[in-house]
Each structure stands twice: as structure tokens, then as C-alpha cells.
C-alpha positions in Angstrom: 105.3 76.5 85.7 106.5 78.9 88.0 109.7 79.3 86.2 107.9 80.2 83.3 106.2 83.1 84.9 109.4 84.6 86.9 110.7 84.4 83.2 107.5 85.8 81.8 107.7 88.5 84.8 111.6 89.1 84.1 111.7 89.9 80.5 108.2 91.9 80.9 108.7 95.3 78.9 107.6 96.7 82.5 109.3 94.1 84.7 113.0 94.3 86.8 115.4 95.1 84.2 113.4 98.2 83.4 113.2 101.5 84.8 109.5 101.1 84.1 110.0 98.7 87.1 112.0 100.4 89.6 110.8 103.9 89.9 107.4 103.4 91.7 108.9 100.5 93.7 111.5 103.2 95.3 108.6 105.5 95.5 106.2 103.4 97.4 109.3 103.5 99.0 109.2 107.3 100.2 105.8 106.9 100.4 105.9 104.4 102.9 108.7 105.9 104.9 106.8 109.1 105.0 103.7 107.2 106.5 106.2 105.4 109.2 107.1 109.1 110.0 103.9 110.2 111.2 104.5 109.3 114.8 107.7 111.2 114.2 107.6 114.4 116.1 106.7 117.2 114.3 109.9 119.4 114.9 112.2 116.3 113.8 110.8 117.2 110.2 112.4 118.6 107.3 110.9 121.0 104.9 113.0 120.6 102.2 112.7 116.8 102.2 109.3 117.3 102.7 108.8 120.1 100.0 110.5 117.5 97.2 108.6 114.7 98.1 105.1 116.9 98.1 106.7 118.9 94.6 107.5 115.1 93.0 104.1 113.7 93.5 102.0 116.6 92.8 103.8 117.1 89.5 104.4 113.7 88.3 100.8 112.7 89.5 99.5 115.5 86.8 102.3 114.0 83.9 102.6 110.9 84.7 99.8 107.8 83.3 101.3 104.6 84.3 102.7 105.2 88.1 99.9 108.0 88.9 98.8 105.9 92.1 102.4 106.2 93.8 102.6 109.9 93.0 99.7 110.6 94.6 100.5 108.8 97.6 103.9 111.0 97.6 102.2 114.1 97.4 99.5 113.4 100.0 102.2 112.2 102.7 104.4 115.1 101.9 102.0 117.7 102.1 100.6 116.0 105.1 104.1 116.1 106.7 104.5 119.6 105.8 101.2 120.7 107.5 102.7 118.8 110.6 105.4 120.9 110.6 103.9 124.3 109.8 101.2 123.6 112.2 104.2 123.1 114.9 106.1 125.7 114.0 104.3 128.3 113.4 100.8 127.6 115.6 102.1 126.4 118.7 102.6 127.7 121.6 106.4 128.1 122.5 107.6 125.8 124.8 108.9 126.9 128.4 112.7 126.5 128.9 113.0 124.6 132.0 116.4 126.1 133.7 118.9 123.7 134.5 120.2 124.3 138.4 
């Protein structure tokens, strides 16, 4: 029985051997990895990284019918990310420089 479904699953017109298959997986991916990042500090983040991963999901989410759901997830932790990072860059107050004797 469970041989039939893994075979069922694997010859699925959306299953492994598809790209139908693989794209949201490696996006939940992203997604997930940008969550884990939260805790990151802010000044370890990147804007470009962050500015593709906000850019994918917002425009895919709009195009995209079947893996809408893991788009939006990318855009909302990207743009998250970069509000992190603008917020610390540009709101804070600087830092003092503590001078080494």
C-alpha cells in the first residue's frame, strides 16, 4: 500500500521529478531561513539579498496561482528584514566608539 502511494506521489504531474515540485520546496526554503534570521542582528543584513527575496515574492505572489502561499511568505520576510535594516540604519542612534587604550 504504501509503495503504491510513493509511486502514486512520484509520477504525480506535480510531484519530484517536476519543477512543479521543487520551486516552492526551495522557497519555503528562503522563507524559512529568513524567519531563522530574525534574531540575526540587524546590521548583519543584506539589502540586496533582502531586496530579491521581497521583489520575488511580491511579484510572483501577483503571477503566480499554484505556489501563491510561498510567495507571500517570501515577500513578507523580506520586507520584514528590510524594515529591520532600514530602521537600524537609518533611525538609530549612532553607536559610541569605545577607544581602545
Amino acid at each position: 500500500m504504501a509503495t503504491s502511494k510513493l509511486q502514486a506521489l512520484w509520477n504525480h504531474p506535480a510531484g519530484p521529478k517536476t519543477i512543479h515540485f521543487w520551486a516552492p520546496t526551495f522557497k519555503w526554503g528562503i522563507s524559512i531561513a529568513n524567519v531563522a534570521d530574525f534574531s540575526k542582528p540587524p546590521e548583519k543584513l543584506s539589502y540586496p539579498q533582502q531586496i530579491a527575496v521581497a521583489c520575488t515574492g511580491i511579484v510572483w505572489s501577483r503571477y503566480s496561482t499554484v505556489i501563491t502561499p510561498v510567495n507571500v511568505a517570501m515577500a513578507g520576510t523580506g520586507l520584514y528584514q528590510l524594515y529591520r535594516k532600514v530602521q537600524h540604519d537609518y533611525s538609530s542612534e549612532p553607536e559610541a566608539v569605545i577607544a581602545k587604550e
